[in-house]
Kinemage of the C-alpha trace (Angstrom):
@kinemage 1
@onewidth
@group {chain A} dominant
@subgroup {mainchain}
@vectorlist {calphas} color= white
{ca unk a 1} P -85.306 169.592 -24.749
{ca unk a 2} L -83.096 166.699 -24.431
{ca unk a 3} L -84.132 163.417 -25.571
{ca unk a 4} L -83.492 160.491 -24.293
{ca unk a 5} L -83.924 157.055 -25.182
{ca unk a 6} L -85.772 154.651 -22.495
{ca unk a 7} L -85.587 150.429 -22.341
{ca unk a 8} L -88.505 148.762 -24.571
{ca unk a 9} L -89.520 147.603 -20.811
{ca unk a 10} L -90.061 151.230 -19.064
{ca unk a 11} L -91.828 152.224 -22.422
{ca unk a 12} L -94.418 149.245 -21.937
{ca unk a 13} L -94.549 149.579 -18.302
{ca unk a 14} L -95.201 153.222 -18.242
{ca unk a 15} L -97.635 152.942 -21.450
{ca unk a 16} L -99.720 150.157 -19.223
{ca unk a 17} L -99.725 151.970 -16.014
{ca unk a 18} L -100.597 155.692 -17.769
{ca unk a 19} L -103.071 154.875 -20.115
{ca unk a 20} L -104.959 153.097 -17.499
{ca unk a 21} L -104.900 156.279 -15.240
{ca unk a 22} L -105.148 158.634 -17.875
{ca unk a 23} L -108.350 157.202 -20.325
{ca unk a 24} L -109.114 154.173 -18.535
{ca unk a 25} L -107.703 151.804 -20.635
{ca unk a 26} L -106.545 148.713 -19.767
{ca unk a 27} L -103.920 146.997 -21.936
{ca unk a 28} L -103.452 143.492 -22.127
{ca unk a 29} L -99.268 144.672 -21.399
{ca unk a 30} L -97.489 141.983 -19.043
{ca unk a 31} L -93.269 142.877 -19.047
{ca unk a 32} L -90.400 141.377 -17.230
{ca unk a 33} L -86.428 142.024 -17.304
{ca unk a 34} L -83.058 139.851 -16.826
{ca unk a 35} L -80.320 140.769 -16.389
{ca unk a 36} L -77.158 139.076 -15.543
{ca unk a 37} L -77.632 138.766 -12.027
{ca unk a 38} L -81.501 137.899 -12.284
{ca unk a 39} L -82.362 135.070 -10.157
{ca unk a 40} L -84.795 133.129 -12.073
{ca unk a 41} L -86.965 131.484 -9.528
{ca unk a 42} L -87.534 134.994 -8.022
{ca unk a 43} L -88.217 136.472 -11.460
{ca unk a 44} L -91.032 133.582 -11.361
{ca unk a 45} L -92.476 134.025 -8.370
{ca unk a 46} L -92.723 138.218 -8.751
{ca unk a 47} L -94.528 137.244 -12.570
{ca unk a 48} L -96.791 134.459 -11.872
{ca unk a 49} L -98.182 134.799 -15.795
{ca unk a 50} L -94.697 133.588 -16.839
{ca unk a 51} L -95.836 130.317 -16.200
{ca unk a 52} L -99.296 130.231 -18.057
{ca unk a 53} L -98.622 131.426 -21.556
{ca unk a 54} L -96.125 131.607 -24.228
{ca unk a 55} L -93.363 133.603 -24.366
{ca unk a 56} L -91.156 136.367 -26.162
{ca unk a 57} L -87.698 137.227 -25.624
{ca unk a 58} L -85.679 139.530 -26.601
{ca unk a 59} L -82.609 141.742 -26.230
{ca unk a 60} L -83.562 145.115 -24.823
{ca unk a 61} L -80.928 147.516 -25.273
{ca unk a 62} L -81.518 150.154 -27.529
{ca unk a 63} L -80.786 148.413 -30.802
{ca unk a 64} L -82.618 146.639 -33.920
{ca unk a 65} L -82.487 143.887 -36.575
{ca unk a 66} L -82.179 141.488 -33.537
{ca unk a 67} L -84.165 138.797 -35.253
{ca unk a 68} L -80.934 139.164 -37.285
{ca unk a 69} L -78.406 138.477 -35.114
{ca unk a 70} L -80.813 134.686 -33.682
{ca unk a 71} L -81.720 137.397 -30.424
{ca unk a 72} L -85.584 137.050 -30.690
{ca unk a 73} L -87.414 134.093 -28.612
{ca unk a 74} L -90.633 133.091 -30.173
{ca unk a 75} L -93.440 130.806 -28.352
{ca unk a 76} L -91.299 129.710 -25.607
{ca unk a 77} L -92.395 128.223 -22.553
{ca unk a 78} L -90.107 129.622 -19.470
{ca unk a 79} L -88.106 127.131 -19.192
{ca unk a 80} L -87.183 127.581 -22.975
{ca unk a 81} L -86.937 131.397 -22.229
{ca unk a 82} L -84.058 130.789 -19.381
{ca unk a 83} L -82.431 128.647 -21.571
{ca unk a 84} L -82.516 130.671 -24.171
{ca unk a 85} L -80.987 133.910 -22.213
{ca unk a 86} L -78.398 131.919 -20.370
{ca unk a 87} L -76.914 131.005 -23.706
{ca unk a 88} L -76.901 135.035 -25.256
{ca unk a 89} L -76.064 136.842 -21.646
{ca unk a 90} L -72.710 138.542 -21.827
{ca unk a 91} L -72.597 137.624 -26.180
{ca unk a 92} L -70.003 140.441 -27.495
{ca unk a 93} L -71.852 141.321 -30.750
{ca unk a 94} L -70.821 144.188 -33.247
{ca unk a 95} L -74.076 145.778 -34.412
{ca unk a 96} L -73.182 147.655 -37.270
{ca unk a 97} L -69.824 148.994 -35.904
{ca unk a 98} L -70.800 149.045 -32.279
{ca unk a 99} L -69.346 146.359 -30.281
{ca unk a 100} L -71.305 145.093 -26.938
{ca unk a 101} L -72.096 142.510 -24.923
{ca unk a 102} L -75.705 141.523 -24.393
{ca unk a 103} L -76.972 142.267 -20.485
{ca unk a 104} L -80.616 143.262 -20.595
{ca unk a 105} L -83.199 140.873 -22.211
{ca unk a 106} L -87.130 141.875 -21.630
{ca unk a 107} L -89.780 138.798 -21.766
{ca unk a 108} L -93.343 139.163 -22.695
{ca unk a 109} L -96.060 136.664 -23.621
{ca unk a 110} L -96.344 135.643 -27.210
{ca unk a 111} L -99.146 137.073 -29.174
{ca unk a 112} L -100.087 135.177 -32.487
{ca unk a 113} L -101.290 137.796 -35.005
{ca unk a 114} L -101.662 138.297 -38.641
{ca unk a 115} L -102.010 141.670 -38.912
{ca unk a 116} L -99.512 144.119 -37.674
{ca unk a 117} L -99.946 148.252 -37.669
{ca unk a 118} L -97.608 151.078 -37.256
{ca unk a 119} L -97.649 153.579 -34.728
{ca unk a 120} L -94.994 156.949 -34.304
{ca unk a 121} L -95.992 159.927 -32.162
{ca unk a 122} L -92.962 162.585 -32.083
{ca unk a 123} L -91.952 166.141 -31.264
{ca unk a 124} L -91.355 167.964 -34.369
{ca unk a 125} L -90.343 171.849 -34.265
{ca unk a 126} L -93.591 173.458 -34.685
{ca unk a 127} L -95.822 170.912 -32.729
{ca unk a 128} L -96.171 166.377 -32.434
{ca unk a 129} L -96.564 164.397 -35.700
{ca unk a 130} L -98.919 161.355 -35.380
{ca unk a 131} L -98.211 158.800 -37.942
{ca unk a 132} L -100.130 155.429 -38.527
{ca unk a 133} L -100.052 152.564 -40.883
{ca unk a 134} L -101.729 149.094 -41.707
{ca unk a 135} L -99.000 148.231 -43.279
{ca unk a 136} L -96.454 147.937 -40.048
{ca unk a 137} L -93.729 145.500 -39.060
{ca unk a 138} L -90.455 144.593 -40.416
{ca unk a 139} L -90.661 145.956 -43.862
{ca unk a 140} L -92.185 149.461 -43.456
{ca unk a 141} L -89.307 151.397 -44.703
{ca unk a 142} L -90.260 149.670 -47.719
{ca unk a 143} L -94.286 150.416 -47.410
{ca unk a 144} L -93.495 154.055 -46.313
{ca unk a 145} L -95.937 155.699 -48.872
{ca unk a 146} L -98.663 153.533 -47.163
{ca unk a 147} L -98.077 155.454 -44.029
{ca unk a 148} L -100.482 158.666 -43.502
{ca unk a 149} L -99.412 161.466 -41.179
{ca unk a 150} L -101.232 164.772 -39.357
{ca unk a 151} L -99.421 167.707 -37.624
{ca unk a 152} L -100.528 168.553 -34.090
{ca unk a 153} L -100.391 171.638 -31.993
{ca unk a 154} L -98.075 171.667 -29.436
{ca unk a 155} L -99.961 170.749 -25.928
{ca unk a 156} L -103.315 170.273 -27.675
{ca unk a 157} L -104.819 167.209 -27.415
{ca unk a 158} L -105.621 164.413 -30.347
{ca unk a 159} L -109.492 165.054 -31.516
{ca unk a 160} L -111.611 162.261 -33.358
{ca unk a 161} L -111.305 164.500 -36.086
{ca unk a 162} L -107.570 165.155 -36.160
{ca unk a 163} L -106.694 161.993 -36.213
{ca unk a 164} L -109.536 160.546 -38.641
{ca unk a 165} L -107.328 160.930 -41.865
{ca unk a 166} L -105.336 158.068 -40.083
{ca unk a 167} L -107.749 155.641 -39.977
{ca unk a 168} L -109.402 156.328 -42.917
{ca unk a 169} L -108.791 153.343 -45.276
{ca unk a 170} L -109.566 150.694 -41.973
{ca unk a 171} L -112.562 148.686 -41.880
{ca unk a 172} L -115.905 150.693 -40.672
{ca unk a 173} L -116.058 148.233 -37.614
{ca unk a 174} L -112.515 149.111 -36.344
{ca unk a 175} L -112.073 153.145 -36.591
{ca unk a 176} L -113.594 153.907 -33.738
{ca unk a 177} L -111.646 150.942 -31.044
{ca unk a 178} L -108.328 151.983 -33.187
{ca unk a 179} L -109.084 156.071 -33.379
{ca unk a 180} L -109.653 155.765 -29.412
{ca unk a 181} L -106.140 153.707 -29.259
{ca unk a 182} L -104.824 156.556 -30.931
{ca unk a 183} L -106.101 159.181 -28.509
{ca unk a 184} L -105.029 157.685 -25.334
{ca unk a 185} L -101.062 156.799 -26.242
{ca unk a 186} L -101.437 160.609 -27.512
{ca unk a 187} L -102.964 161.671 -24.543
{ca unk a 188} L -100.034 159.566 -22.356
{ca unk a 189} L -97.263 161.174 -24.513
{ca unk a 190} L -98.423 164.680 -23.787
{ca unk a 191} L -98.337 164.006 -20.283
{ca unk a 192} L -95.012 161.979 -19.755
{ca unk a 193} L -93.101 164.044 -21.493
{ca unk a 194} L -92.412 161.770 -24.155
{ca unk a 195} L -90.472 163.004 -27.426
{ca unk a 196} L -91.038 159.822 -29.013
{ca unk a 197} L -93.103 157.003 -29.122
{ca unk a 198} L -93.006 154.155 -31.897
{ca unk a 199} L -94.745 150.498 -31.857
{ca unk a 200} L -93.277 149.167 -34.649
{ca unk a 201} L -95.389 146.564 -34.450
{ca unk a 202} L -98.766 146.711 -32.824
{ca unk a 203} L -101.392 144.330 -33.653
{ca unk a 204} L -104.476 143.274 -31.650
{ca unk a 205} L -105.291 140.544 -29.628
{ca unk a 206} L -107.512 137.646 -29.331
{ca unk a 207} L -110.050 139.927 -27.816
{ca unk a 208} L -109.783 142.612 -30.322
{ca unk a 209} L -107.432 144.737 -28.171
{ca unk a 210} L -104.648 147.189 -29.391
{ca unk a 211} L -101.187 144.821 -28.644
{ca unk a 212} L -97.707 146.587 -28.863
{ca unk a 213} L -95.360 143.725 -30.172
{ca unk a 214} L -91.580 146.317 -30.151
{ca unk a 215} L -91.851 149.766 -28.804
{ca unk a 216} L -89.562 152.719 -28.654
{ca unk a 217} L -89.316 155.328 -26.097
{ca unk a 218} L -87.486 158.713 -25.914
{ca unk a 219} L -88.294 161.038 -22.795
{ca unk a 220} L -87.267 164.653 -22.214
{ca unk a 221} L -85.079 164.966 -19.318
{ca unk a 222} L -85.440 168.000 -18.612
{ca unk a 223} L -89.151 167.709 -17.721
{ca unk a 224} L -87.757 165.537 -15.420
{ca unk a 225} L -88.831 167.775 -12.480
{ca unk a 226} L -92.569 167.761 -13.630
{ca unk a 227} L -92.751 164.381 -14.900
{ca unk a 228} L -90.646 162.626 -12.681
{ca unk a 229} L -92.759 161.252 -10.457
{ca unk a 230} L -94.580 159.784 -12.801
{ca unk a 231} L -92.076 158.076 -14.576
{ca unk a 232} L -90.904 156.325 -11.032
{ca unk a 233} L -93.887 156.759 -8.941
{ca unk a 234} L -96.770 154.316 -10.694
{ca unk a 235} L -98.947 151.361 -9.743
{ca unk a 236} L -98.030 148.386 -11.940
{ca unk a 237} L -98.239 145.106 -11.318
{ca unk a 238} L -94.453 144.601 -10.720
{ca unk a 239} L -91.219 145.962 -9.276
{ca unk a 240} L -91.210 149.598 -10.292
{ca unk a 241} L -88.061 151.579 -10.083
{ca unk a 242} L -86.962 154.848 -11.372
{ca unk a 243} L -86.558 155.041 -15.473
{ca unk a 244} L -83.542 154.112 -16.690
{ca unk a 245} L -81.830 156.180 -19.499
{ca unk a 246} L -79.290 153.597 -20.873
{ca unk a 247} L -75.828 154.400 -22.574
{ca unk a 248} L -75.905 153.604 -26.337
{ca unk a 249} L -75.231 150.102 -26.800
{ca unk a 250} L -71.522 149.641 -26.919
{ca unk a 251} L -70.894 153.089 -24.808
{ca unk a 252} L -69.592 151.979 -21.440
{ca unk a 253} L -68.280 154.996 -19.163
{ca unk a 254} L -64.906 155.941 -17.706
{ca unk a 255} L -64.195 156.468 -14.487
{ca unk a 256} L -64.188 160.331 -14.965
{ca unk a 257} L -67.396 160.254 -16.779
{ca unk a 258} L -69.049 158.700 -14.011
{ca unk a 259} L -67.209 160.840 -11.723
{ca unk a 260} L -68.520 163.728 -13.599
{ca unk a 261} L -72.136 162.387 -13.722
{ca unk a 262} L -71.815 161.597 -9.910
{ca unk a 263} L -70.939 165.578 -9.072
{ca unk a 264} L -73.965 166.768 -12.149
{ca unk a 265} L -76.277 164.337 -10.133
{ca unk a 266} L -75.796 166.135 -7.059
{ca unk a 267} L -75.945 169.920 -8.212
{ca unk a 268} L -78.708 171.919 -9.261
{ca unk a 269} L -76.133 173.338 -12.080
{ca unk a 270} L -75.310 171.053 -15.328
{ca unk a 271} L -71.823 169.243 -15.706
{ca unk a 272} L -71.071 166.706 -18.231
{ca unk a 273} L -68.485 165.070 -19.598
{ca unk a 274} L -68.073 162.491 -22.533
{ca unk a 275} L -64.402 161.280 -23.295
{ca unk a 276} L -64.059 161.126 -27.133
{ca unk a 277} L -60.576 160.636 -27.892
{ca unk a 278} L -58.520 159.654 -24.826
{ca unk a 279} L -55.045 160.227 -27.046
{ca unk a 280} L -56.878 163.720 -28.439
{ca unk a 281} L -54.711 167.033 -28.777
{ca unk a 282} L -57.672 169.337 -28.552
{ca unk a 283} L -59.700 170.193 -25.286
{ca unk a 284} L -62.635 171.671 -24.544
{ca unk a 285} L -64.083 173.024 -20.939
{ca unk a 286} L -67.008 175.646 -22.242
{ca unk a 287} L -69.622 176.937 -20.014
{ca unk a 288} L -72.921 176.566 -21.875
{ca unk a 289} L -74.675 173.918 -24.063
{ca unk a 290} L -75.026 176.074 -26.646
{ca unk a 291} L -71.391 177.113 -26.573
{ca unk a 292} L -70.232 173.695 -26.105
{ca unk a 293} L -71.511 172.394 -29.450
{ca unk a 294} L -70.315 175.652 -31.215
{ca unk a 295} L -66.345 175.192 -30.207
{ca unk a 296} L -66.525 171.102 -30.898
{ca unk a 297} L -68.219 171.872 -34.358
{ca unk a 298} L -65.972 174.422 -34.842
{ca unk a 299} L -62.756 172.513 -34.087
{ca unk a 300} L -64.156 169.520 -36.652
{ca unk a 301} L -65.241 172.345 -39.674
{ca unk a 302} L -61.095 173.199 -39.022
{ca unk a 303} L -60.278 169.654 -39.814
{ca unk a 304} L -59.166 168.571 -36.026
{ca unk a 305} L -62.091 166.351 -35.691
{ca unk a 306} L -60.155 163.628 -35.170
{ca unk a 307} L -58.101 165.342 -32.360
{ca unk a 308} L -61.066 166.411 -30.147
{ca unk a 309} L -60.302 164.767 -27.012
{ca unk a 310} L -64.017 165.711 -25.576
{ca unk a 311} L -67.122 166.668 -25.270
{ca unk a 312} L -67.624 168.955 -22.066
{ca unk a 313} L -70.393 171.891 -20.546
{ca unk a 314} L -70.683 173.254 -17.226
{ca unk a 315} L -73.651 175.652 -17.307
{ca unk a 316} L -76.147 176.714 -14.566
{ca unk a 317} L -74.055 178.584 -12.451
{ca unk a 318} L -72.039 175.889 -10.573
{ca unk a 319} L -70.527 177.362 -7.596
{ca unk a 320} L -66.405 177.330 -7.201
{ca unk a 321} L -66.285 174.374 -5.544
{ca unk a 322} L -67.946 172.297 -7.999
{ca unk a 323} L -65.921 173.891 -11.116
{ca unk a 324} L -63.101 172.994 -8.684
{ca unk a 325} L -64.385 169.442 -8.803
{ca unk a 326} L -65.197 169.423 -12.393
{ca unk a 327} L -61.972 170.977 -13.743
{ca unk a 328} L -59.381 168.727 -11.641
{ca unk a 329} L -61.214 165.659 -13.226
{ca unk a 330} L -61.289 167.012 -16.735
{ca unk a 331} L -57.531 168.022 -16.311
{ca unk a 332} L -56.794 164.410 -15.157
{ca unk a 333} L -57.872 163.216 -18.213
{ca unk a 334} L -56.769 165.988 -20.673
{ca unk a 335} L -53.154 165.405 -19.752
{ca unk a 336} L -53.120 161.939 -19.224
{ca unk a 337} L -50.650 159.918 -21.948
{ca unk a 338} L -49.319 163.243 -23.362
{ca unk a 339} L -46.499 162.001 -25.658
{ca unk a 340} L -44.885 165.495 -25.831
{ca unk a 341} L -46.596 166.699 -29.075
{ca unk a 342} L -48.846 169.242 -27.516
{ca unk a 343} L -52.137 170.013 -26.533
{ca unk a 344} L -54.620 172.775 -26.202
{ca unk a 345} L -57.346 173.303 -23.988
{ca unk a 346} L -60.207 176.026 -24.741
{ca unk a 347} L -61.898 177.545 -21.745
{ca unk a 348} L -64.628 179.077 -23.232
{ca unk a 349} L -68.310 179.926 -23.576
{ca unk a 350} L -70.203 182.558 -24.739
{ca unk a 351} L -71.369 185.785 -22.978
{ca unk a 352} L -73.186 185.044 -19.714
{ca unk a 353} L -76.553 186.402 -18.818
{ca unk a 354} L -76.206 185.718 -15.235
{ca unk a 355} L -73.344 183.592 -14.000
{ca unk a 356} L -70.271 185.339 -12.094
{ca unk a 357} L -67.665 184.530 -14.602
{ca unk a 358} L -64.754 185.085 -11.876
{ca unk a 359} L -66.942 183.395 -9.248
{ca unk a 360} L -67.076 180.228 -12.203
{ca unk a 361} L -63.092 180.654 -12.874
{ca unk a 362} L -61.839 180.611 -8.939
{ca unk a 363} L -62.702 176.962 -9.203
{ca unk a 364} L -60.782 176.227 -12.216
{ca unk a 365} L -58.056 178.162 -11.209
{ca unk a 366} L -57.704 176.678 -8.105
{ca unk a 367} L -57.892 173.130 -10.058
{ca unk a 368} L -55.131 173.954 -12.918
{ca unk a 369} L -52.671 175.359 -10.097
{ca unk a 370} L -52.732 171.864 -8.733
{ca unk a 371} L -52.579 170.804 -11.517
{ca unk a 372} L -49.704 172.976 -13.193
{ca unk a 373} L -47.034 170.672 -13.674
{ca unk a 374} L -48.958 168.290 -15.492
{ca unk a 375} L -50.525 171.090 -17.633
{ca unk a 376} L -46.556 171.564 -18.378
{ca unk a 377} L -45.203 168.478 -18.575
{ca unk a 378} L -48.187 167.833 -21.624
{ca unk a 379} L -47.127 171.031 -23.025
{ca unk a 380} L -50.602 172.056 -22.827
{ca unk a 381} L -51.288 175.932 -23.791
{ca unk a 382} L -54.451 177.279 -22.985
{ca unk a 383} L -57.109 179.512 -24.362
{ca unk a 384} L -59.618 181.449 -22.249
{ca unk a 385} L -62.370 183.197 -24.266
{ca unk a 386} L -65.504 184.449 -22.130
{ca unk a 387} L -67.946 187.183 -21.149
{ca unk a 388} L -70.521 188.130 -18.861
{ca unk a 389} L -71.306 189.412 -15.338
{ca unk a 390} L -67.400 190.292 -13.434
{ca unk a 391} L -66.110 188.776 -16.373
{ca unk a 392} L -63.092 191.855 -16.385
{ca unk a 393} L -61.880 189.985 -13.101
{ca unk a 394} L -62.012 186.596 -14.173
{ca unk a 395} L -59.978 186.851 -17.424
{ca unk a 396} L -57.365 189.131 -14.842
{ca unk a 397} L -57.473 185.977 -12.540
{ca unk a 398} L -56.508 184.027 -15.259
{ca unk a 399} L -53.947 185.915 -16.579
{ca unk a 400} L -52.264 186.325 -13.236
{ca unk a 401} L -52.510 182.313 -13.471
{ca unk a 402} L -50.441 182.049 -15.945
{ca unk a 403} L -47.506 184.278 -14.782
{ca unk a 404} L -47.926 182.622 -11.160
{ca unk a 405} L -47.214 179.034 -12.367
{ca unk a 406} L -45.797 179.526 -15.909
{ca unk a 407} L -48.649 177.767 -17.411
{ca unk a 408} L -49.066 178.712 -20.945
{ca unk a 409} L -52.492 180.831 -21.017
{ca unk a 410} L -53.864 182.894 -24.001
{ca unk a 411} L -56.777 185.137 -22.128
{ca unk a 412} L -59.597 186.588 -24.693
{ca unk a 413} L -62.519 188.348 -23.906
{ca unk a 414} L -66.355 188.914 -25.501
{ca unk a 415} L -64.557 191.144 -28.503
{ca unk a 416} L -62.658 187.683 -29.656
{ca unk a 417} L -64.733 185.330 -31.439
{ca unk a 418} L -66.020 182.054 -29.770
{ca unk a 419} L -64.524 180.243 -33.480
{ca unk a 420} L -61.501 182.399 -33.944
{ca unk a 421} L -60.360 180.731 -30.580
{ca unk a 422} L -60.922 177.324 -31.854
{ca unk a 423} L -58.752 178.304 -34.753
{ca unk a 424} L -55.921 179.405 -32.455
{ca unk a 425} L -55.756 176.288 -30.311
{ca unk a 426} L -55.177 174.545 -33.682
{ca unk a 427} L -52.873 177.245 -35.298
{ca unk a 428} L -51.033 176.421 -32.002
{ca unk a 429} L -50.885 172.201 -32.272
{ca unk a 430} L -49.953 173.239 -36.072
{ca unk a 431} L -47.071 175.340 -35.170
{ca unk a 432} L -45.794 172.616 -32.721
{ca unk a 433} L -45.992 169.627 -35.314
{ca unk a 434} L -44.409 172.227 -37.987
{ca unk a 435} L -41.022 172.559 -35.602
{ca unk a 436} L -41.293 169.013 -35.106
{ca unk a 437} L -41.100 168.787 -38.867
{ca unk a 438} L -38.801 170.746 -39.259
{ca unk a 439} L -36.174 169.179 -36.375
């Protein structure tokens, strides 16, 4: 399960169209987005209740504490609200550490309130935790022993009496409107996919209806082929386009990431790519997820942390032309700047089930001979650690490689362990900055 987070707009919009198809429920949820190149007479015309109530705005891109930072809107009328994102588009703000600039705002109409609840539904190991509170809004870390939690099966849907330790210190007169709340955004997160869903407020309206005032959303990705649909296919009463899974804020890609994501987007296998340390003496190009965080955990437990260059995985038995693909961009980058110190690159994963190791490894051969005299010039040794189906003939392939083109290439196979070949790559960077040393 992977999960990702989704814009405080696709939560809402999704949440509105769902639980109205789902339970019949219809929320009093009304959402728009700008961004920079939102033209705000269209943005008008596609919302017509932008012009009859009161506003919100907001920043919505995956952070918090915006009231903080003067990002948060209150009773606006639209002409306020356009004046108050053309001043804040494109602000560079650091948010504890991470530096951005503002691009996505969402708008919503302005709810006056006094009371405001708390609301978390989320995948835990052993089945979905449903937590609730009276006591929500900005200071519920601090009221956290006010909020009351139950366990749920995994798959098994939210009964009256599961969820009635929840509302058990509200008023008689609102358990049952606030229990059936409850079991519809349970009954929408079971279906969607969700991993996580948090209003953080909620209150309720004028006409006694459930309100969410911020909400979080974090879908699995990989039920994207069940759930898809869903998520991009819905009746709502506005533009509706695919669900976006944003970048962190302050994470912008480079061009080999994207790259990267282009080729993953158009295989059935998985290829990804993160660039953590562009000047980084330690490489990584590991078949399997699993595998993937085992060598970069393994590299920082030996201290070299800080020279992990990476974060790589090709899994789901990519054919040779996409390793190709995959392994002449990640060599571009891997021996781009050298400065002659060294660096080491692990080709590794663990012990394949199904996937033709030499099949895999004609692809990155093919990729490192064109790319052999940059591998050189960055005096870049390599380490090859893997096992599976024809795996005999791949590591052979590989060592051929290496007296073909002189390329520096350490071959290992399923006896070696997966972290004693982290620990040569480094004994190897430590040998090279020793003799430096020592000159």
């Amino acid at each position: 399960m992977a999960r990702k987070k989704i814009r405080e707009y696709d939560s809402k919009r999704l949440l509105k169209a769902h639980i109205k198809r789902l339970k019949g429920v219809d929320l009093p949820l009304n959402v728009a987005q700008v961004r920079a190149d939102t033209n705000f007479v269209d943005l008008l015309d596609a919302n017509p209740w932008l012009k009859t109530t009161r506003l919100v705005v907001k920043p919505d891109m995956l952070f918090g504490k915006r009231g903080k930072h003067d990002l948060v809107g209150l009773n606006l009328d639209f002409a306020g609200v356009e004046a108050f994102i053309k001043a804040r588009i494109g602000k560079v703000i650091d948010m504890d550490g991470c530096v951005g600039a503002i691009n996505t705002f969402i708008v919503e109409p302005f709810v006056p309130h006094d009371q405001e609840y708390y609301l978390c539904i989320q995948s835990v190991r052993l089945g979905n935790e449903v937590s609730f509170s009276e006591a929500g809004g900005v200071e519920i870390e601090a009221n956290w022993d006010k909020v009351k939690t139950v366990t749920l099966p995994t798959g098994a849907p939210a009964s009256p009496e599961a969820l009635a330790p929840l509302t058990s210190g509200l008023p008689l007169e609102l358990r049952p409107a606030m229990e059936a709340f409850l079991q519809a955004c349970y009954a929408v997160f079971l279906d969607l996919d969700f991993t996580l869903v948090e209003m953080n407020p909620f209150t309720l309206d004028a006409a006694g209806k459930p309100f969410p005032l911020d909400m979080r959303g974090e879908l699995d990705d990989t039920a994207a082929f069940k759930s898809g649909k869903k998520w991009g296919d819905v009746e709502f009463p506005l533009p509706w386009g695919d669900v976006e899974f944003p970048l962190p804020f302050g994470r912008a890609l480079t061009a080999a990431e994207e790259h990267i994501a282009g080729l993953d987007a158009a295989t059935g296998a998985s290829l990804k790519l993160s660039i953590l340390n562009p000047q980084g003496r330690v490489w990584t190009m590991v078949a399997g997820g699993g595998a993937s965080v085992i060598y970069a955990d393994t590299v920082g437990d030996l201290g070299f942390a800080g020279e992990l260059g990476n974060y790589a995985e090709y899994s789901g038995a990519p054919n040779a032309q996409e390793t190709y693909a995959y392994a002449k961009t990640m060599l571009d980058v891997a021996t781009a700047g050298a400065d002659g110190r060294g660096r080491a690159l692990i080709v590794g994963g663990g012990i394949s089930n199904f996937t033709d190791v030499a099949a895999t490894f004609k692809g990155i051969i093919q990729a490192m001979r064109e790319k052999a005299d940059a591998i050189k010039a960055a005096r870049m040794r390599i380490f090859v650690r893997r096992g599976g189906p024809n795996y005999e003939t791949g590591l052979a392939l590989m060592r051929a490689l290496g007296a073909d083109t002189g390329i520096e290439i350490e071959v290992y196979g399923p006896d070696s362990s997966m972290t004693g070949i982290c620990a040569r790559a480094i004994e190897y960077i430590r040998d090279l900055d020793r003799s430096a040393s020592a000159a």
